[in-house]
N, C-alpha and C positions, 0 to 999 in steps of 0.2 A: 752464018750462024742462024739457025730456025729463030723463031721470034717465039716470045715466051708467053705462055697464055692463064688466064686464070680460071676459074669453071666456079659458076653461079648457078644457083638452083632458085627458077624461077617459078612465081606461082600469078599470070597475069589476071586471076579473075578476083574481083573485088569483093564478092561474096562473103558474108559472113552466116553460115548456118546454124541456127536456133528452134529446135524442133519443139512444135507444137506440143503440150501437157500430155501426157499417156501417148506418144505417138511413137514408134519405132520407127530407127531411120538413121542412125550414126551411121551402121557400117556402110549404109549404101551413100551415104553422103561421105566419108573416109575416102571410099574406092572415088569417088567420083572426085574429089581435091587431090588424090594421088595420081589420076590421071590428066588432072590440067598439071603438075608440075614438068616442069622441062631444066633440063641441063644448057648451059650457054657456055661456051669458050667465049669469052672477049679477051682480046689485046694487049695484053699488060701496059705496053706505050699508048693506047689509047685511054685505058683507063686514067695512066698519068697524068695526062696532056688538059683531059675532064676534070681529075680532081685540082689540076696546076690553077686551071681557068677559076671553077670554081673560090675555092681559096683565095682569089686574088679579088677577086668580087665582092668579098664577105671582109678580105681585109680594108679593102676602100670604105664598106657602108660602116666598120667600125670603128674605122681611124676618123671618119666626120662624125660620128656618136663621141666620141673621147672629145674630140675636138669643140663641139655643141657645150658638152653638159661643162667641159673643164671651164671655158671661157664663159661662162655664166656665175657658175658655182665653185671653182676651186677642185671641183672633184674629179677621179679621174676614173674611167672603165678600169676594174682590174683583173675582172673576169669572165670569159664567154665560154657556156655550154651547148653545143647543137648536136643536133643528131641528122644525119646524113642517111641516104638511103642508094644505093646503086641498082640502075636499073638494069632489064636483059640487052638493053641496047648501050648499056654503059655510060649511060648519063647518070651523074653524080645531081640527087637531089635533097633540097633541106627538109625534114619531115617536121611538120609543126602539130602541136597538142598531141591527140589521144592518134594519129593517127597510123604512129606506130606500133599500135597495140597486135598481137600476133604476126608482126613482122619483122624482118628481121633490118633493125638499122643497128647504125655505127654510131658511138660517141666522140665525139670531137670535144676536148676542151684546151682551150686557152687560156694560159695564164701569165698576164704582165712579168715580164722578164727582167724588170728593174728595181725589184721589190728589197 
């Protein structure tokens, strides 16, 4: 049975363009972010394997957050929002503040299942 893939459209340059006051220059900046995009197949089992790992790293640092604030204060984590980002090489990352802006991440939320 073939292995199953998923196709990501990658854009690796960091670049954010802001054209100078009166200056023309979208299109040719347009063409030039359409040609850094690229198509990736990754893995689907690899993606899994990355987002399993992940996940499990994230429920560790928050089950010792639950565990910290409950045993001080009585209170408990009830809820986590993150935003994930997958790269062309299929590493699952956490995107922190504004840096998801024109990108495209995932939301992840978690919500206490004891409620």
């Amino acid at each position: 049975m073939p292995e199953d893939y998923l196709v990501i459209i990658t854009d690796e340059t960091d670049e954010t363009f802001v054209p100078v006051e009166g200056q023309r220059g979208w299109g040719e900046e347009v063409r030039k972010r359409i040609a850094s995009l690229k198509e990736v197949r990754l893995p689907v089992s690899q993606l899994e394997q990355n987002m399993a790992q992940f996940l499990h790293l994230i429920g560790r640092l928050f089950k010792q957050v639950d565990q910290e604030i409950g045993s001080e204060s009585g209170m408990k984590l009830d809820e986590v929002e993150l935003s994930v980002e997958i790269s062309g090489e299929g590493e699952v990352k956490l995107v922190a503040g504004g840096k998801a802006a024109g990108k495209g991440a995932i939301k992840l939320k978690f919500t206490r299942s004891d409620k």
